[in-house]
RODO-2510 file (C-alpha; in nm, 4 decimals, decimal comma):
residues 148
     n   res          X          Y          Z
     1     x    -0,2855     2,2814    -0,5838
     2     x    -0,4014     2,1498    -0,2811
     3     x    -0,3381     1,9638     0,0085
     4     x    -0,4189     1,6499     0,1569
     5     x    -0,3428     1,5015     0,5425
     6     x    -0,1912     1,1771     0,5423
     7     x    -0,0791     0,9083     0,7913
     8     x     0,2448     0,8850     0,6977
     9     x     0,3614     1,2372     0,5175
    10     x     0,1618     1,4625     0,7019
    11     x     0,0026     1,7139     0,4580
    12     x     0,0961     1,6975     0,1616
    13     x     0,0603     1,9282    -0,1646
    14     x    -0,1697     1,7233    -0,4500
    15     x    -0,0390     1,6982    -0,7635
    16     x    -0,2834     1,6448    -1,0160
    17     x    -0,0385     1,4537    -1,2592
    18     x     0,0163     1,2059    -0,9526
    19     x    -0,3371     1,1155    -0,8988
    20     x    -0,4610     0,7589    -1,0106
    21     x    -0,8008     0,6817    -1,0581
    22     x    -0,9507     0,3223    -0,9295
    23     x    -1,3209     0,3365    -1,1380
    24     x    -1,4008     0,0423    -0,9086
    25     x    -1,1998     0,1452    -0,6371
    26     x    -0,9348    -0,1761    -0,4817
    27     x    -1,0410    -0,4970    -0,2989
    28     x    -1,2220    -0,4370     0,0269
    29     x    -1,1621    -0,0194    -0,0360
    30     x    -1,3800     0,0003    -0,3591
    31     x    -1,5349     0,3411    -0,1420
    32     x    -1,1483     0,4627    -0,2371
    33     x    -1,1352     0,5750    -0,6019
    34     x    -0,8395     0,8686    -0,6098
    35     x    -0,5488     0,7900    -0,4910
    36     x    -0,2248     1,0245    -0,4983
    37     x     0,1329     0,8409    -0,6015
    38     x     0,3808     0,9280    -0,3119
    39     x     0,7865     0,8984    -0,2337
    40     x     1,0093     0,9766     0,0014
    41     x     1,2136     1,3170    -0,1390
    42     x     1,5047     1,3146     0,0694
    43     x     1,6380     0,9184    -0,0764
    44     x     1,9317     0,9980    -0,2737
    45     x     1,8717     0,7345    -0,5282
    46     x     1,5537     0,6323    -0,7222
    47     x     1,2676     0,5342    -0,5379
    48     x     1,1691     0,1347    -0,5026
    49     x     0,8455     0,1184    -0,3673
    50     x     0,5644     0,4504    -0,3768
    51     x     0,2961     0,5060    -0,1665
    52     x    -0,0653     0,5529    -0,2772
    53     x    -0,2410     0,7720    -0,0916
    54     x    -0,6489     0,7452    -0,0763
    55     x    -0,7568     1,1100    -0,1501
    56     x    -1,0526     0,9740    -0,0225
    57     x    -1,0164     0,8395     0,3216
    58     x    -0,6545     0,9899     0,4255
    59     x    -0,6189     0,6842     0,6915
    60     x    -0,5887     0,4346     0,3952
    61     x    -0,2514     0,4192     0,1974
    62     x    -0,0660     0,1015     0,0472
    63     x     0,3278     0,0981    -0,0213
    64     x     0,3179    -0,0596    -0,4072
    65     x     0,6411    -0,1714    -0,6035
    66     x     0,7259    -0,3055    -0,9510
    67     x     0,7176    -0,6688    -0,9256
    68     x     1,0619    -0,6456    -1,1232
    69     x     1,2347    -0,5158    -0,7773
    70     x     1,1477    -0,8130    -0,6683
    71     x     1,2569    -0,9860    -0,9166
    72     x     0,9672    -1,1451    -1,1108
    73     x     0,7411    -1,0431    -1,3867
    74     x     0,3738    -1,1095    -1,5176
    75     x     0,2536    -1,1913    -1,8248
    76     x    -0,1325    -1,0337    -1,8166
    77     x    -0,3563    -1,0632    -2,0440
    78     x    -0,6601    -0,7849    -1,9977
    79     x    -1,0325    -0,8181    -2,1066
    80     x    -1,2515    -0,5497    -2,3235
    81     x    -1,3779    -0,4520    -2,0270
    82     x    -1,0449    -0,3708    -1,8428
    83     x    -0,9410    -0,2143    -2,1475
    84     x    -1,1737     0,0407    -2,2012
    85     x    -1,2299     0,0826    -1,7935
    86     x    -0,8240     0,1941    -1,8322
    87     x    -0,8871     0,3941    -2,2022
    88     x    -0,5896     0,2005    -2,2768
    89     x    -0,4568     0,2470    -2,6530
    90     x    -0,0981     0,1674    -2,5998
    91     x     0,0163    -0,1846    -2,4172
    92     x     0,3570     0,0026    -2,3378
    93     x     0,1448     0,2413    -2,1630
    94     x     0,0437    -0,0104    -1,8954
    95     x     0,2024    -0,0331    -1,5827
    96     x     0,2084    -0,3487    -1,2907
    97     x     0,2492    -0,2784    -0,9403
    98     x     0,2165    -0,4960    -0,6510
    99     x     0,1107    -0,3850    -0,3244
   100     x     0,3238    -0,4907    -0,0122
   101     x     0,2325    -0,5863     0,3418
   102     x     0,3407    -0,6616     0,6777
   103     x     0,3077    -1,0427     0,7610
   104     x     0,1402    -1,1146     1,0395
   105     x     0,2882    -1,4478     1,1189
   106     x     0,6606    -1,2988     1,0575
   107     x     0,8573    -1,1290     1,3223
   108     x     0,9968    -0,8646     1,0347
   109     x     0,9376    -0,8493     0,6748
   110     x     0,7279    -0,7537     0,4078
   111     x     0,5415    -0,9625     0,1670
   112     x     0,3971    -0,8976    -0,1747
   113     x     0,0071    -0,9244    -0,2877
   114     x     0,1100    -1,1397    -0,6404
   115     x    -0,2663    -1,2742    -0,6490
   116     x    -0,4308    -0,9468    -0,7132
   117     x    -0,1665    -0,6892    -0,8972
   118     x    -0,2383    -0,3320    -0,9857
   119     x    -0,2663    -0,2388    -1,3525
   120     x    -0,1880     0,1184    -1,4079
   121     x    -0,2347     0,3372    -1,7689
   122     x     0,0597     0,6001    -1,7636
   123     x    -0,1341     0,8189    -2,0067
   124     x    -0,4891     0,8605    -1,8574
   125     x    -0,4207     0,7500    -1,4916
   126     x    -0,6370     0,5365    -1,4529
   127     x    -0,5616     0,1824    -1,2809
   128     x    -0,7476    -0,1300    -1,1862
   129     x    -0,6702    -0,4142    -0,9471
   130     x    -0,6543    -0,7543    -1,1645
   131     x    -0,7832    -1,0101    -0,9333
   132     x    -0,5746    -1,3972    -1,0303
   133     x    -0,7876    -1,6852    -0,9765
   134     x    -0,4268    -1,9068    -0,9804
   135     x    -0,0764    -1,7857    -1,0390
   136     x     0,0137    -1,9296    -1,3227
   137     x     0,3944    -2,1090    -1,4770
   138     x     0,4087    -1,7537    -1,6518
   139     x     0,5675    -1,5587    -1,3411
   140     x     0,9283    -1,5737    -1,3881
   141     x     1,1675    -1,5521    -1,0729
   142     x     1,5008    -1,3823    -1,1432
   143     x     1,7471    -1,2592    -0,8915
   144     x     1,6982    -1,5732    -0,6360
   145     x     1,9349    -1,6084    -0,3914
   146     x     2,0328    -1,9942    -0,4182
   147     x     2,1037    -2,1238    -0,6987
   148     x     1,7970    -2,3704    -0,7697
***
């Protein structure tokens, strides 16, 4: 195995069953094509959100986590093209991620990316970022706070 530096794990040993591959790379980072799933080993429990890791630029990494823990869900629908960019076979080998970040305009908290969700194939590890031209009715909220 070997190692990579990263910003916020220092170097770390690459698995080769933890690397994802982006064919066309993530918005604004399509130069970034293999990225390596991180967590945190010393949590007791099961990790919520991972970090990938660029392999290729060690300075860019994105904390992702299943839109589930969050307490929503997407119904996607993927294209030949997508298909076959993932060499998916299986639909229950398909994975959806969102990636989090900091808002600017907030004094703490994290928000999720919903418009543009990561679509990751177990099996080949391969993944995709799935670009939403609208959110539609089919995202389903379910662990709100207030009663609505």
């Amino acid at each position: 195995m070997s190692k990579v530096k990263t910003f916020l794990f220092g170097d770390v040993e690459v698995n080769p069953d933890l690397v994802i591959e982006f064919p066309q790379g993530l918005v604004n980072f399509e130069s970034n094509k293999k990225f390596l799933l991180i967590h945190e080993t010393d949590v007791s429990a099961e990790p919520v959100s991972f970090t990938l890791q660029s392999l290729d630029d060690p300075n860019v990494a994105f904390q992702i986590i299943e839109p589930a823990a969050l307490g929503f869900t997407y119904e996607l629908g993927l294209n030949d093209e997508e298909t076959t960019l993932l060499k998916l076979d299986k639909p229950e080998d398909v994975v959806v991620v969102v990636v989090l970040f900091k808002q600017q305009e907030a004094a703490s908290g994290l928000a999720a990316n919903l418009r543009a969700p990561l679509i990751l194939n177990t099996k080949t590890k391969r993944g995709l970022q799935k670009v939403l031209t609208q959110l539609r009715p089919n995202v389903v909220l379910s662990n709100l706070s207030n009663p609505a």
